[in-house]
VMD Tcl script that draws the C-alpha trace (Angstrom):
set ca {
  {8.48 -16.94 7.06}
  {4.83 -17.75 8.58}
  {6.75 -18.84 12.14}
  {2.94 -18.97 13.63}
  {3.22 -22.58 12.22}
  {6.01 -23.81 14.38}
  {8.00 -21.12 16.48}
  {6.94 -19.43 19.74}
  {7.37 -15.44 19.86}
  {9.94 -16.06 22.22}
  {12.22 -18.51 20.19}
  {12.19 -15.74 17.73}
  {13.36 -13.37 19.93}
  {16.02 -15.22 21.09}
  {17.13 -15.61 17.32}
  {16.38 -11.52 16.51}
  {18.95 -11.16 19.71}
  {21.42 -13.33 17.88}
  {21.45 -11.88 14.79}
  {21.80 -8.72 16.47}
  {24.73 -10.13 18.64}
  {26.47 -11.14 15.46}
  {25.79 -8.44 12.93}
  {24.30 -5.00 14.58}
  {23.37 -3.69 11.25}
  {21.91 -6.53 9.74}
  {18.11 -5.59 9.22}
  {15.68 -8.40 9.99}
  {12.72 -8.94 9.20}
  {9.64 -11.15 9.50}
  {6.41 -11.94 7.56}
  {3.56 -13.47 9.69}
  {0.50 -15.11 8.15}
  {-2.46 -14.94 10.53}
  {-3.15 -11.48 11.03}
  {-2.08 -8.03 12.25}
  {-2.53 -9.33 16.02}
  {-0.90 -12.23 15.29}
  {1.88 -10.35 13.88}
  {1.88 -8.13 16.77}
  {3.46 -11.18 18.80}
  {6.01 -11.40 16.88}
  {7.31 -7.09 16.47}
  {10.38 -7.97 19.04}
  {11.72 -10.48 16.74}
  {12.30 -7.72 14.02}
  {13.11 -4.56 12.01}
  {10.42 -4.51 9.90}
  {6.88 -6.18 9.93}
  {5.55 -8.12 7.39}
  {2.53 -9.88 6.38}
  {0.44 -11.91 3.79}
  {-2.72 -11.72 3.07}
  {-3.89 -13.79 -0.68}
  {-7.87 -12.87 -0.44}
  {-8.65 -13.67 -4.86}
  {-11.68 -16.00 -4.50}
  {-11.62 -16.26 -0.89}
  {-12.92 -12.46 -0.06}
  {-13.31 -8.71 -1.71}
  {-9.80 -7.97 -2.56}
  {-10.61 -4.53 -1.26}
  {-10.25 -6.32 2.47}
  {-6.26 -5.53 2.14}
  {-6.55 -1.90 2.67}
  {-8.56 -2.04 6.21}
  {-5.68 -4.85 7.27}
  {-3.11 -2.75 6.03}
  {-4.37 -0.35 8.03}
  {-4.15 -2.54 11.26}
  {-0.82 -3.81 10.37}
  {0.67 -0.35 10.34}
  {-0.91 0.82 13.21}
  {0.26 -2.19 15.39}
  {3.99 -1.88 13.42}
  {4.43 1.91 15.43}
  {7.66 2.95 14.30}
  {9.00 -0.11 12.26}
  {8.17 -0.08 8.66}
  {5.82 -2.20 6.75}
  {5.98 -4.62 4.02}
  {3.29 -6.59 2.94}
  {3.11 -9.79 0.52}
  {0.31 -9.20 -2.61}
  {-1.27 -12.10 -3.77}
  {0.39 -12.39 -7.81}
  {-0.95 -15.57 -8.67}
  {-3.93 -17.81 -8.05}
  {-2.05 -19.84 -5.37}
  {-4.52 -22.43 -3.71}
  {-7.44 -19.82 -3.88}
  {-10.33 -20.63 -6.15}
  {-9.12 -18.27 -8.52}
  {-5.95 -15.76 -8.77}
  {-6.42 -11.71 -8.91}
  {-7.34 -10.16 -12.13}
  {-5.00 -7.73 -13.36}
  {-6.94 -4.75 -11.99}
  {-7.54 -6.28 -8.65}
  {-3.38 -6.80 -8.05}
  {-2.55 -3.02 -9.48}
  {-5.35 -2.06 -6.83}
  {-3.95 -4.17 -4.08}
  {-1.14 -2.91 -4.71}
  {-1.70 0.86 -4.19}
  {-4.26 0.19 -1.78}
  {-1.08 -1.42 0.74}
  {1.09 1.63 -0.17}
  {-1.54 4.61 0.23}
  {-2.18 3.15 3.83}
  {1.38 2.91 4.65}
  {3.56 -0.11 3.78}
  {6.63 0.77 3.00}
  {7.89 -2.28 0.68}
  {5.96 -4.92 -1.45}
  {6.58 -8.18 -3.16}
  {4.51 -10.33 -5.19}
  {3.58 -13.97 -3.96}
  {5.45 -15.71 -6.49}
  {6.94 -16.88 -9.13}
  {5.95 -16.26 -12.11}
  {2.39 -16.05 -13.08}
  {0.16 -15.82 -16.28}
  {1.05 -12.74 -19.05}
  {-1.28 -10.65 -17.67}
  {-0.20 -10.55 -14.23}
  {3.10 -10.89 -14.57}
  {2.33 -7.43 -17.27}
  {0.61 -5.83 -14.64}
  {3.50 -6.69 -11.59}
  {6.38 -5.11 -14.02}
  {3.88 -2.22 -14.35}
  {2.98 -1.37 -10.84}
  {7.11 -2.18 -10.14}
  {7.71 0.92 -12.88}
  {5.23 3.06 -11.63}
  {6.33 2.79 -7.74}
  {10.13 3.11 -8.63}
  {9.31 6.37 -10.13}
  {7.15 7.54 -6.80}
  {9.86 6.35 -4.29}
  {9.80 10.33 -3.12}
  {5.75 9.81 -2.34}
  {5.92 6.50 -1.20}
  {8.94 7.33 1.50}
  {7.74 11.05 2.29}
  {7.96 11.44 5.80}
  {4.37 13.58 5.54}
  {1.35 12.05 5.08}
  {-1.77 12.17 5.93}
  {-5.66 10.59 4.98}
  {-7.44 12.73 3.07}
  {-11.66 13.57 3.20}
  {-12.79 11.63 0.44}
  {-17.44 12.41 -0.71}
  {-19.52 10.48 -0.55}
  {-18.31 8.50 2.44}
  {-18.95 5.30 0.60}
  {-17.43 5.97 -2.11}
  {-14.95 3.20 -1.45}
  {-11.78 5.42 -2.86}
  {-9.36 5.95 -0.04}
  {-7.02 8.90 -0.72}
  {-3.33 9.80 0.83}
  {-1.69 13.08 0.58}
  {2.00 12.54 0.49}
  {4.31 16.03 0.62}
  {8.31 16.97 0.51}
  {10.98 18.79 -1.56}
  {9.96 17.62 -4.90}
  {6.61 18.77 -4.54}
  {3.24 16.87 -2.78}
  {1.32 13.85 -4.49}
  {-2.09 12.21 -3.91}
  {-2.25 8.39 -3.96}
  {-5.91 7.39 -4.27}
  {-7.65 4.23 -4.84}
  {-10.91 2.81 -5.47}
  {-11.00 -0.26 -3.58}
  {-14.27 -1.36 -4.84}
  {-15.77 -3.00 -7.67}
  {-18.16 -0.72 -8.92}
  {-17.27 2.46 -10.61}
  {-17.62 6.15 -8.83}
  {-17.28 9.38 -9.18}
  {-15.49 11.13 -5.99}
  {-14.21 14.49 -4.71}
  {-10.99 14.23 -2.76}
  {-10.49 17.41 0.27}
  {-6.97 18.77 0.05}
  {-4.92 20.24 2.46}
  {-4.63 24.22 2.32}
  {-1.42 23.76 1.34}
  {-1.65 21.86 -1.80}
  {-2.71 25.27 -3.27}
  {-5.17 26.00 -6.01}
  {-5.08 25.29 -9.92}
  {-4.20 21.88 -11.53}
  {-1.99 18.90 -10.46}
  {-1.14 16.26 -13.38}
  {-2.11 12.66 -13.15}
  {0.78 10.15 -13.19}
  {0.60 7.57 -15.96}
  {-2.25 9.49 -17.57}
  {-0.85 12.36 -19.64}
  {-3.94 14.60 -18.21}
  {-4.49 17.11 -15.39}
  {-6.69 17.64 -12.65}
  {-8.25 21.11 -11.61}
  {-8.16 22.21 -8.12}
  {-11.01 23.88 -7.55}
  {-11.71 25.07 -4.09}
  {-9.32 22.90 -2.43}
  {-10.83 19.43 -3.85}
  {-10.32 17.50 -6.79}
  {-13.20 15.83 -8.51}
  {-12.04 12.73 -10.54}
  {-14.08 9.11 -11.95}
  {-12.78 5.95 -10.81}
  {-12.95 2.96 -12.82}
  {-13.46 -0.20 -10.23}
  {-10.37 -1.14 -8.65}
  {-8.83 2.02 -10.57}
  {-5.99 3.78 -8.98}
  {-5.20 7.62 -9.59}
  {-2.09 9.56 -8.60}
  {-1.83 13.18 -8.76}
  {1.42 15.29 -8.07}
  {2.24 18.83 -8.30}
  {5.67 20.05 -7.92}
  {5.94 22.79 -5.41}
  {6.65 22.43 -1.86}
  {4.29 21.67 1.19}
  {4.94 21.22 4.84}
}
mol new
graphics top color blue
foreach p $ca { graphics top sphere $p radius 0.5 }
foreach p [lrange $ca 0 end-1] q [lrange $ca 1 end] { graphics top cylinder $p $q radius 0.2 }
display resetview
């Protein structure tokens, strides 16, 4: 944990080769503190990348999606998990509900693979809203592991909602966020193959038209939408 502190890259590599020495199949893993380029130094040392990142007080909590971004991208072929902030920490202040369910989504629409929640546990509200985002994702593990998935055109550009189209046996789903704190109205560009009609809206009892390959939905700030219909797409 946070080895920028007091290991060298190369100490941990040494380790990594160890563990790999002893037990082949043991998966290893890493979470680095300073950054995706700092955790970059470190990719040798592991199976999977990791990172914090605890921004409540200090910076827009919307910040995690653009580093997420980084992370994966420097991560190539290893999978992703990333620490949410789920308490206040030593931040002037800790998340709001809304701002850790958006986090949240925001880290898994851009491509982590796991999450955990920096720790303990917190106040009623946030420890209500960690069991609720922990429900949700266990019932999108097909979405969240689809091996398809691509960013999706997302009007007006500054909308701040960031949108990823997710696709396999079970059907395809949308995983879109509003990673801003003001509220917006935006019109998500789907594939061709997503088809026309209606797709329902997970945790929401409602549906969504399709209507000429977009979907035109309001986002409360920091709100998260995910739509799914269940019919195949390559």
């Amino acid at each position: 944990d946070e080895p920028e502190f007091f290991v060298a890259p190369e100490w941990m590599e040494r380790v990594y080769r160890e563990i790999k020495r002893l037990d082949p199949y043991h998966l290893v893993t890493i979470n680095n503190c300073r950054g995706a380029r700092s955790m970059l130094t470190y990719a040798r040392a592991s199976d999977m990348v990791g990172l914090d990142y605890y921004p409540a007080g200090k910076w827009p909590a919307g910040t995690v999606g653009p580093l997420t971004d980084e992370v994966v991208h420097f991560a190539g072929y290893k999978p992703v998990k990333m620490w949410v902030q789920g308490y206040k920490i030593h931040n002037p202040k800790a998340p709001t509900p809304d701002e850790l369910k958006m986090m949240t989504y925001s880290m898994l629409a851009r491509g982590a693979s796991a999450l955990f929640y920096f720790i303990g546990r917190p106040k009623p509200a946030l420890w209500n809203a960690q069991g609720q985002c922990a429900r949700e994702i266990r019932s999108l593990t097909d979405a969240v592991a689809a091996e398809h998935r691509e960013r999706l055109v997302v009007g007006p550009a500054d909308s701040g909602v960031y949108a990823s189209f997710r696709s396999g046996p079970k059907g395809w789903w949308i995983i879109a966020v509003n990673e801003g704190a003001t509220a917006v109205k935006a019109t998500i560009e789907l594939p061709s193959s997503a088809g026309e009609g209606s797709a329902d809206v997970l945790f929401e009892s409602r549906q969504a038209p399709i209507e000429g390959g977009k979907i035109s939905d309001s986002f409360a700030p920091f709100q998260r939408h995910v739509y799914h219909a269940a019919r195949h797409s390559k």
